[in-house]
N, C-alpha and C positions, 0 to 999 in steps of 0.2 A: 297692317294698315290701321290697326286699333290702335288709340295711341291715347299720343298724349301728347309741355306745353309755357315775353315781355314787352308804352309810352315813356321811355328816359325823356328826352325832347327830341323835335323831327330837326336835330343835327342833321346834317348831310356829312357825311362822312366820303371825305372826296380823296383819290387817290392823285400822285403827282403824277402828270400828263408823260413824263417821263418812262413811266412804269409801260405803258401803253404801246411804247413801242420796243420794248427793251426783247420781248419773243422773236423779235423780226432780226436782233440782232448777234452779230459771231459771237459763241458762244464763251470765249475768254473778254470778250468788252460786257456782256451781262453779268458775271460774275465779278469781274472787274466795277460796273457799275452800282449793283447790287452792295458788295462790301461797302464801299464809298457809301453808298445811300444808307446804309445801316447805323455807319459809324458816325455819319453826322447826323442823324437825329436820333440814335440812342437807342435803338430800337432791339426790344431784347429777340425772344425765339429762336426756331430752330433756324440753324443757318450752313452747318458742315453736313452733306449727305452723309458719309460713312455714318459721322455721330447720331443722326437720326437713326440712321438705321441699326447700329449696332442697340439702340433704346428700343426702338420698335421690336428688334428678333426677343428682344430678352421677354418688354412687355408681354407681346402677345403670345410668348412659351409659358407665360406665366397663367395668365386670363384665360388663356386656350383650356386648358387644361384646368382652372378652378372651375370656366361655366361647361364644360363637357361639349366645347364647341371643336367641331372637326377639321374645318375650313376658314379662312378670312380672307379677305381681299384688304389693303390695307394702302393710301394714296396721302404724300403731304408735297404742298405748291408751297415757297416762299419764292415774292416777291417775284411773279413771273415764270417760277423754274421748279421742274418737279425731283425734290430732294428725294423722295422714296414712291416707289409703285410696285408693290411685290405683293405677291400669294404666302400663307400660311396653312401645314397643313394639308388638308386631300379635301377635294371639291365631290368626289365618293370614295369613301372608305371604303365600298366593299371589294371597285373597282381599283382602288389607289391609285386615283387620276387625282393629281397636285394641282393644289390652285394657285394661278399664277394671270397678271395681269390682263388676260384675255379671257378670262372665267365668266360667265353669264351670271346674274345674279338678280333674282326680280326685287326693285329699290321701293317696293311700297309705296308710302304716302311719300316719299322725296317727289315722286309724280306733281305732286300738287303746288313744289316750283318749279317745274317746266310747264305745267298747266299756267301760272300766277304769271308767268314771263311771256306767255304766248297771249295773254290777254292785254300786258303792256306792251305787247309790242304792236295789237290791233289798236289802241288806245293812240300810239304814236302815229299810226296811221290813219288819223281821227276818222277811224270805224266804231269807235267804243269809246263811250263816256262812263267816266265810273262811277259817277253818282247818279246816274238817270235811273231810273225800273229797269232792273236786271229785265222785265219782260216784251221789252222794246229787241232785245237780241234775242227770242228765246221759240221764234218762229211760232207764234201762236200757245205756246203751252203754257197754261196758266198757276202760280204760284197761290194758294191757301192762304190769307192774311187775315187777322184779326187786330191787327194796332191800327190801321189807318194811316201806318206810315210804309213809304214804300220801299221796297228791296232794293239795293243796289249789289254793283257787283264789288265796290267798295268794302260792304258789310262782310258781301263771302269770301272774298280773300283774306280779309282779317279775322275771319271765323267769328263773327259776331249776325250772323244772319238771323238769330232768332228762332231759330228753328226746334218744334218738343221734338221732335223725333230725328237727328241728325245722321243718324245711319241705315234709317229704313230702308233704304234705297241700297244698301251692300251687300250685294250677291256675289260673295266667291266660294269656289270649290272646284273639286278636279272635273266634275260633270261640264263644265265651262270651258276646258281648255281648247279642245277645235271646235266650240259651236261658233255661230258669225253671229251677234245680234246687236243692232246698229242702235245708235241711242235712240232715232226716230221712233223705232221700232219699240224698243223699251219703255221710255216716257210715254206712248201713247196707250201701254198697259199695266202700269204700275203709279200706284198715288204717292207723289209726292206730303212729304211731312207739312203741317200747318207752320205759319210763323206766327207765335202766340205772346215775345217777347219784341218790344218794339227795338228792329234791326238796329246796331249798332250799339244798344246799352251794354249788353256784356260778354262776353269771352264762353263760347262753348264750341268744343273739337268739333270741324263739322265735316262731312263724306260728301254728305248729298250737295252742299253749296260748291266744291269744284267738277262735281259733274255735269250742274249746273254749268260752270264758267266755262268749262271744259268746249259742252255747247253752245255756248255765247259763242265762243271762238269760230267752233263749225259755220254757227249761222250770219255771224258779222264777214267773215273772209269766201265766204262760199264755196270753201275746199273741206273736204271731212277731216275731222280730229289726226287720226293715224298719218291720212298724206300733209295736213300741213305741221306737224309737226317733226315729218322724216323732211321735208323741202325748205322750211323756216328754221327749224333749231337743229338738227342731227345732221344735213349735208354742209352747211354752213361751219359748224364747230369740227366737221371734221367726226363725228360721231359714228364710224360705220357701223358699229355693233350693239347699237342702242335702236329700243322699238317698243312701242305702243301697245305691239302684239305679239302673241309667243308665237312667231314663225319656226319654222322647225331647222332651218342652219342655226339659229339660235338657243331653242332647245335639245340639240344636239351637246352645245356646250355649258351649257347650265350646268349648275353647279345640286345638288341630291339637297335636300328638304328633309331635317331629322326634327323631331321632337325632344324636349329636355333630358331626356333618360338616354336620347341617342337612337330610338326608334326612328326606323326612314318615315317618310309622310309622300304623298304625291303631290305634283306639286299644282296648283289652285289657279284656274283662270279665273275671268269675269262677266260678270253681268250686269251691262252690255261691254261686249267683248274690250270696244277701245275704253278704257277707264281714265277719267281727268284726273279723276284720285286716288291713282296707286297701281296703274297696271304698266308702268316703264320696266324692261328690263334693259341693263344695262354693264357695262367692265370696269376695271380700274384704268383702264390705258383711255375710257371715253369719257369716265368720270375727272379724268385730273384737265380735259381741256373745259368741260364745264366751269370748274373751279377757276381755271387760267381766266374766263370771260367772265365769270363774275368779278373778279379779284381787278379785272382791267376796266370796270366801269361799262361792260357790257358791250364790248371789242374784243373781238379774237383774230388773229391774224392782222391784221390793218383793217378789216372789216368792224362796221355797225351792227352791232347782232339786234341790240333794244339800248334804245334813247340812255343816257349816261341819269337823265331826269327820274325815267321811273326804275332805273338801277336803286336810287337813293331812295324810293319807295319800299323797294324790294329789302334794303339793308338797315332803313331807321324803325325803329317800335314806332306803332301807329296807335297799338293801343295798351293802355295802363291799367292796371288790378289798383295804383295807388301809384303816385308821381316816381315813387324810385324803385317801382316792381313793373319795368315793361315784359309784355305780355306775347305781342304777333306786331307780325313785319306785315308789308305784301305778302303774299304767301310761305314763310317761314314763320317761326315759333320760337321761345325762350324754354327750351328741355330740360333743361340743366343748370337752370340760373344760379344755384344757391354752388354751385362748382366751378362757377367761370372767375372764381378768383379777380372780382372789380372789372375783366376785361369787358367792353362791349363786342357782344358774338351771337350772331345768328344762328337757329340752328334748323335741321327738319331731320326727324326721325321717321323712319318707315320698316310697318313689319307686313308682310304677308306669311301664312303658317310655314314655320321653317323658316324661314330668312329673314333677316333683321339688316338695319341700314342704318346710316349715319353723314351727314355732311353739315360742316362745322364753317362756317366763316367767319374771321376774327381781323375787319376789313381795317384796322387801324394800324394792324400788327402786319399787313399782306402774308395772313396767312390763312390757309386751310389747311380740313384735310379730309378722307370719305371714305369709310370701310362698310363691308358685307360680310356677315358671316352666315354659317346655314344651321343655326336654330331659332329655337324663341327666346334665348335670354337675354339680359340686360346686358351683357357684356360691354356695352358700348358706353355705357354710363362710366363704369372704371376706366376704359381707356383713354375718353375724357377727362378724367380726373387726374391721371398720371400725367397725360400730357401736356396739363395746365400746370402745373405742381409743379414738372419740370422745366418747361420753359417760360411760363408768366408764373411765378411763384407771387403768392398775395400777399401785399402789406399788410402792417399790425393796422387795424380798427382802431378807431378809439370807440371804447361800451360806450352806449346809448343813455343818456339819462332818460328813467324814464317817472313815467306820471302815473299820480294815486289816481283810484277809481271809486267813486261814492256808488254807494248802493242803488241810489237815486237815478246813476247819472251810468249803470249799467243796466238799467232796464231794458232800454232801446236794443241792444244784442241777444237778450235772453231768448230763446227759441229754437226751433227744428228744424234744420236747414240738411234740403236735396239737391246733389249733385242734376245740373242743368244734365249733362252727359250720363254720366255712370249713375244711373236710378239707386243703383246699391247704395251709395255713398251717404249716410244719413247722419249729421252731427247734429249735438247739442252743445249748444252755450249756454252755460248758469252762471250763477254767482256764490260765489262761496270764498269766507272770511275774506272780504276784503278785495277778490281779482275774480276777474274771469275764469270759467274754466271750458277745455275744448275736451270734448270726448265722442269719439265715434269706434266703432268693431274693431279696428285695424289697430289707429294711434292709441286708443287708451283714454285715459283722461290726466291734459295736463295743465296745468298754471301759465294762461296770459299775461304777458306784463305790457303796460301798455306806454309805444312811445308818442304816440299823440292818437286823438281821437280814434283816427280813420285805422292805427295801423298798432299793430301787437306783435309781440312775439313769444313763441313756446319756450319751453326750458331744456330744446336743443339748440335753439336760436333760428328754426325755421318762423317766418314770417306769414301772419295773417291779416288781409286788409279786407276792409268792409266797405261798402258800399253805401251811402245814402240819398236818398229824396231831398228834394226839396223842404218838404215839411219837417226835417231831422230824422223822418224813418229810416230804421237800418231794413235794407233787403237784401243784400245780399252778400257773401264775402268771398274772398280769393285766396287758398292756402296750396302754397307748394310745401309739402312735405315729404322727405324722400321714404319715411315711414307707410307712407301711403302712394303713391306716383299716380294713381287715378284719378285723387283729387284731386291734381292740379292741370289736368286736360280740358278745365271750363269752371268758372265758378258753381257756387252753390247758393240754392236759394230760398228765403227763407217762409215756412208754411206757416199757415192762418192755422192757430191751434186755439183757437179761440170758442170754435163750436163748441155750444152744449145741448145736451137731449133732458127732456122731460123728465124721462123714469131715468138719468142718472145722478145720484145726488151728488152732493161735493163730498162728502165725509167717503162716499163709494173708495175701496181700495185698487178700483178697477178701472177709474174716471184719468187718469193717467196715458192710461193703454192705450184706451178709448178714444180720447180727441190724440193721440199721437197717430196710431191708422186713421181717424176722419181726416187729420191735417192732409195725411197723403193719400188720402183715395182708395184705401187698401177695402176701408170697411167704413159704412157709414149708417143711417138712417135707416132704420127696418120698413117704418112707414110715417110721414108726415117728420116729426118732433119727435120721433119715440127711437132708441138705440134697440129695444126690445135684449134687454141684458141677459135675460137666464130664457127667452126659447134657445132653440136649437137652429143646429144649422145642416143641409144636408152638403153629401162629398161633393156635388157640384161646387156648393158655392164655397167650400173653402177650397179646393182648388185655385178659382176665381182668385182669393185675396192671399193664396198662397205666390200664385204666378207674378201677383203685382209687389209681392211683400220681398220678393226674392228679388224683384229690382231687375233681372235679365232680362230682358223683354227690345233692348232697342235695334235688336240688329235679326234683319228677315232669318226666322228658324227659329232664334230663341224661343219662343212662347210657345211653340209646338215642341220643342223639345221638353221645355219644362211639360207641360202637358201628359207629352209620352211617359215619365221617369215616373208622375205620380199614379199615372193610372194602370203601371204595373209594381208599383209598389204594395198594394192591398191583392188579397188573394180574392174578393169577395167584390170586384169593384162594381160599385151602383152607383150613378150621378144622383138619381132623385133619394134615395135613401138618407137617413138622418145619418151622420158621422160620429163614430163614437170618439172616448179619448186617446183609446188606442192608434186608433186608426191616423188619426190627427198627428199624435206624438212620428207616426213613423211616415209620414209624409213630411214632418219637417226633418225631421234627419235624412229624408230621401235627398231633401236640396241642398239641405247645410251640411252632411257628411263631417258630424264632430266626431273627434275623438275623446272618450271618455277622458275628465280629466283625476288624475291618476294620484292628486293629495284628496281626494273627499270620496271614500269605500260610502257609496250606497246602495241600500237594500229597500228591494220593491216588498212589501207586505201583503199586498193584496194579488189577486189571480190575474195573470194575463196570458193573450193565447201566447204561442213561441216564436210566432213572428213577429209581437210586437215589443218581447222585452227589452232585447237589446238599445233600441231605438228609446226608450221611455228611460231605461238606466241611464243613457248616455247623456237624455236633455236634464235631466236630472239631476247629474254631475256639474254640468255645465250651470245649473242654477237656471233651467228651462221649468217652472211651472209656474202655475199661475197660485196669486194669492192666499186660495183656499187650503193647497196643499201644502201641510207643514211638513217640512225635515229635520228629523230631530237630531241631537247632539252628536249620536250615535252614526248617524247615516239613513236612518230606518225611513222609510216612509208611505203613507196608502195616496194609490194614485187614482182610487176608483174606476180600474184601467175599462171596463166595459160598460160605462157608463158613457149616456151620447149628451156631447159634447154643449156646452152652452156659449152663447155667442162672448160671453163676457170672458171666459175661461180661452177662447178663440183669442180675444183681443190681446190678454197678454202673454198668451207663449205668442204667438206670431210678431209681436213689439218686442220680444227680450231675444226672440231668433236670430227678428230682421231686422232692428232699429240701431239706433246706436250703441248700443250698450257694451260697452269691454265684455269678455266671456273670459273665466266663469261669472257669473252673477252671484254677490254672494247671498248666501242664505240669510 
C-alpha cells in the first residue's frame, strides 16, 4: 500500500452506448460486433484471445522468473469480453498449490477505487457533496487545519488534501489479522495528521484521506464500510470472492506472502480492520467484472452500479503537476505515465508486504487489464511496458525545442526541496554553466533543459515541472523519474534556507551544512540567534536529528524503529552523555548501511575502539566527513575518532549522509 503516482483536460471520455449492452449479448453477435466496432474506428489492441495469451504465457515466464516472483494472477477485458483470466505459477511454492483465476490475493491501495467509487455513488445519491468540509460526513470527528481553507472530499480523492503526515494513521501487520477494530473505535484513539498545505494546491500520496472517505461513506449511508460495500459494489458486480476483510473461506485461498529473496512473509491485516485504503482482497474471475463496469461507464449487467457522470470523474485527470503532466483521477493515479506510450490511461497500483497489484484502464482503447502477484517487486511496471509496446506501440515525437536560461532568470529554482511524502527525498537545484542542474541520493546530478518556464527536462528525457506563486515564487516541483519512483508519489517542496546564525560566518566551511538541516528541521538554533558551532552535542540529541535526517518517520513504527537500531548500535549507550566521533560515525552507518566504496583504499590513522572502525572507514569511503578532516592522496586519514563530537562536524556528516548528495562525495 506504499506507493506511489496525472490534469490533460476534464475530456469525458465517453464510451459508445453500444458497448453497454453488448455483455448481455450471444456471444458470436458480441464478437461479431466487437470486430465490426474495431474495424471502423481503427482501433488498435489486443483483440484475438489465443494471441493475448500466447503473449502473456511467454511475458510472464519471462518477468516471473527475472523478479523471482512465484505467482500471478493475470486479467485483460477488450471491449466488453474477457480475452485472458489465468494464474501463473504456485500461489505456495512450498505447497505447490497453482494460481489460477480463483486465487485470493490482498489488492492493496486498488482499495482506494472501490473506496473513491463508493463515495460517488453516495454523491449520486445526494448524500455527499464533494466540495463541502469533508467534516460535515465525518460524524463529529475533527480534522487539524491550519490554512483556513477547508477539506473537501474532492481534495482526498485526488490526493491533494494537504496533509504533513499522510500515513500516520497506517497500521498493518500480521498482529491485525483477526482482531475487529471499527474505524469509530479507532479515530476516536489515534491523531489524525494536520493539514498544513492549503487542500487542493498539490499532489501528495495520501492513506489517511481514504480512510477518511472510507468513513464519509459509513456516516453519509448509515450502513458500515465492510456491509455496504459487500451490498453496493461486490453483490451488485457479481463479486462473490471479494472482501473488505480477511474472512477465513477467503484466507483459506489466499495466495502465500514472500519477500524479494523469496522468503515467505505472513500475511498483514489492518488497523482498523475495514480499511478504505487497501484492505480489499479480491480474484482475477471478480477483478475482470470490475474492469467490465468500469470500461461500461459504470453498468454491469444492465444494471447502474454509479452514475455514467462521476464514472468520467473517476477516468479524467483532475489534477496537473503542469498542463501536459496529469497527475490523479477520482480515485486512481498516473504510475507509469512516462510508459503509456501517448495513450490516456488510468492507473491504481497497490502493495501490501508480499503482494503487489495492478489495474490498468485505457477507456479510449476499451481496454484493461489487472494482475496480482505475491512479492514486493516492481514487476508490474515491465509488464506494463511490454504490454503497451505491443499493442499501442508509440509514435515518433517530434524533440522539443527548447529555451536558454539566464543566470538571472534561474534563480527563482535554485534551492532544497523535500518530498511532501517520502521525507528522504531531498533535491537540489543549482545553476551551473548555463542550465539547471537536479541532483539528489538516488538520481545523481543531471543537466535540465528547459522547454518553457514551468517545465524541464533531464538528459533521460524524464520531465520536471514546477510550481509557482503568484508573485513568480517557485515552490514547489513535480518529477517522475523512474530512477527514483518515490519521487513521483507527491511533489516536493521547496525549503527556506535562508536562516542565518550569529556565530556562523559566511566564509564558515560549515555555513552550507548548516542552514541545509535549519532548512529541514533536522538541527537548528542552540539558543536565541546562535547555531553554537563547535559545543557538543549529547547521544540524545543526535539521535533526535538522526531520526529526522533519515527521513523514515511517516508511517506508525518508523520512529521507534529507528530509535531501536540506534540505541543498540553503541555498546556504551547514554542519552544524556556527550557523543563522541565515533559513536556518531557508527550511528549513521547503523541507518544508511553503505557499503564501502571499493575505487578509494582508505586508512584510518588514528585509534579507534573495534566497534567503531568499520563504520568510520566506510563513511569515509563514501566521502562521509566533515570539512576539518582531510584525506589525502594516498587514502590516509586522522579522524580524531574519540574525540566528542561538535555540532558543526554533526551538521555536515548528517547533510552529506542524508541530503542530497550523490555518494561517493568526492574528496
Amino acid at each position: 500500500m506504499k506507493k506511489a503516482v496525472q490534469k490533460m483536460s476534464l475530456t469525458v471520455f465517453l464510451l459508445s452506448t453500444t458497448l453497454i449492452a453488448a455483455c448481455t449479448q450471444p456471444l458470436s453477435a458480441m464478437e461479431s460486433n466487437q470486430t465490426a466496432s474495431i474495424a471502423a474506428n481503427n482501433i488498435k489492441g489486443p483483440l484475438d484471445a489465443k494471441e493475448v495469451e500466447a503473449f502473456a504465457d511467454q511475458l510472464f515466464a519471462e518477468k516471473m522468473e527475472k523478479f523471482n516472483v512465484n505467482g500471478s494472477n493475470f486479467v485483460v477485458i477488450r471491449d466488453g469480453k474477457v480475452l485472458v483470466n489465468k494464474g501463473y505459477g504456485f500461489a505456495d511454492k512450498e505447497k505447490k498449490i497453482p494460481v489460477d483465476k480463483d486465487t485470493v490475493f490482498q489488492i492493496g491501495s486498488i482499495t482506494k477505487t472501490f473506496t473513491a467509487m463508493a463515495v460517488m455513488q453516495q454523491v449520486d445519491a445526494g448524500k455527499i457533496d464533494l466540495h463541502r468540509n469533508v467534516e460535515a460526513y465525518l460524524g463529529g470527528v475533527k480534522i487539524p487545519n491550519k490554512t483556513g481553507k477547508p477539506l473537501t472530499l474532492y481534495d482526498m480523492l485526488t490526493y491533494t488534501s494537504g496533509f504533513d503526515m499522510p500515513d500516520i494513521t497506517t497500521f498493518t501487520g500480521p498482529q491485525y489479522i483477526e482482531q475487529y477494530i471499527s474505524m469509530d473505535e479507532f479515530l476516536a484513539k489515534n491523531n489524525l495528521p494536520t493539514v498544513t498545505r492549503p487542500p487542493g494546491e498539490v499532489y501528495t500520496y495520501d492513506n489517511t484521506g481514504f480512510l477518511l472517505a472510507g468513513y464519509a461513506v459509513e456516516k453519509a449511508s448509515g450502513v458500515p464500510y465492510n456491509k455496504y460495500m459487500d451490498e453496493k459494489v461486490f453483490k451488485p458486480l457479481g463479486m462473490t470472492s471479494s472482501s473488505v476483510r480477511s474472512n477465513p473461506e477467503l484466507l483459506k485461498r489466499m495466495a502465500a506472502h514472500y519477500g524479494p529473496n523469496g522468503e515467505p512473509h505472513p500475511a498483514d491485516g489492518f488497523l482498523p480492520t475495514d480499511g478504505p485504503q487497501g484492505s480489499i482482497l479480491s480474484t482475477g474471475e471478480d477483478m475482470a467484472k470490475y474492469l467490465i463496469m468500469h470500461l461500461q461507464n459504470g453498468k454491469f449487467d444492465g444494471k447502474e452500479i454509479v452514475s455514467q457522470k462521476s464514472m468520467d470523474l473517476m477516468h479524467s485527470y483532475q489534477i496537473f503537476a503542469e498542463k501536459d503532466i496529469p497527475v490523479t483521477t477520482v480515485g486512481f493515479e498516473n504510475l507509469y505515465r512516462e510508459l503509456a506510450n501517448g495513450q490516456h490511461v488510468v492507473f491504481k497500483g497497490g502493495n501490501i508486504t508480499g503482494h503487489a497489484s495492478l489495474i490498468v484502464l485505457i477507456p479510449e482503447q476499451k481496454t484493461a487489464f489487472y494482475m496480482s502477484y505475491n512479492n514486493d517487486s516492481d514487476m508490474r511496471s515491465d509488464i506494463f511496458k511490454e504490454f503497451m509496446d505491443h499493442y499501442f506501440p508509440e509514435k515518433e515525437k517530434a524533440e522539443p525545442v527548447y529555451l536558454p536560461l539566464s543566470e538571472k532568470d534561474a534563480q527563482k529554482y535554485i534551492g532544497l526541496y523535500e518530498n511532501t511524502r517520502g521525507f528522504w527525498n531531498r533535491t537540489s537545484i543549482a545553476y551551473e554553466n548555463g542550465s539547471l542542474m537536479v541532483e539528489d541520493a538516488t538520481i545523481g546530478k543531471q543537466k535540465l533543459r528547459m522547454i518553457h518556464p514551468l517545465l524541464f527536462v533531464d538528459e533521460e528525457g524524464s520531465k520536471i515541472a514546477f510550481k509557482e506563486e503568484k508573485n513568480g515564487n517557485i515552490t514547489y516541483f513535480y518529477y517522475s523519474t523512474p530512477k527514483n519512483v518515490s519521487l513521483a508519489v507527491a511533489h516536493s517542496q521547496k525549503m527556506d534556507r535562508k536562516e542565518t546564525y550569529s556565530d556562523v560566518s559566511n566564509s564558515s566551511s560549515y555555513k552550507t551544512y548548516i542552514n541545509n538541516l535549519s532548512a529541514l528541521s533536522i538541527m537548528g538554533a542552540k539558543t536565541g540567534s546562535q547555531f553554537d558551532p563547535t559545543g557538543t552535542m549529547t547521544q540524545g540529541e543526535f539521535i533526535d536529528a538522526l531520526v529526522k535526517a533519515n527521513g523514515w518517520y511517516g508511517f506508525p513504527g518508523d520512529e521507534t524503529n529507528n530509535r531501536k537500531q540506534l540505541a543498540a548500535s553503541l555498546p556504551d549507550l547514554n542519552l544524556s552523555a556527550p557523543i563522541s566521533r565515533q559513536a556518531a560515525a557508527v550511528m549513521i552507518q547503523t541507518l544508511k548501511q553503505l557499503e564501502p566504496e571499493t575505487t578509494s583504499k582508505v586508512k584510518l590513522q588514528d585509534k579507534a575502539d573495534a566497534w567503531a572502525k568499520a563504520a568510520i572507514t566506510t563513511l569515509a569511503s563514501q566521502g562521509i566527513v566533515d570539512p576539518d578532516t582531510k584525506i589525502s592522496a594516498d587514502g590516509s586519514f586522522t579522524f580524531r575518532a574519540k574525540d566528542l563530537l561538535k555540532r558543526q562536524e554533526a551538521s555536515a556528516m548528517i547533510d552529506l549522509a542524508f541530503g542530497y548528495h550523490s555518494l561517493p562525495v568526492k574528496w
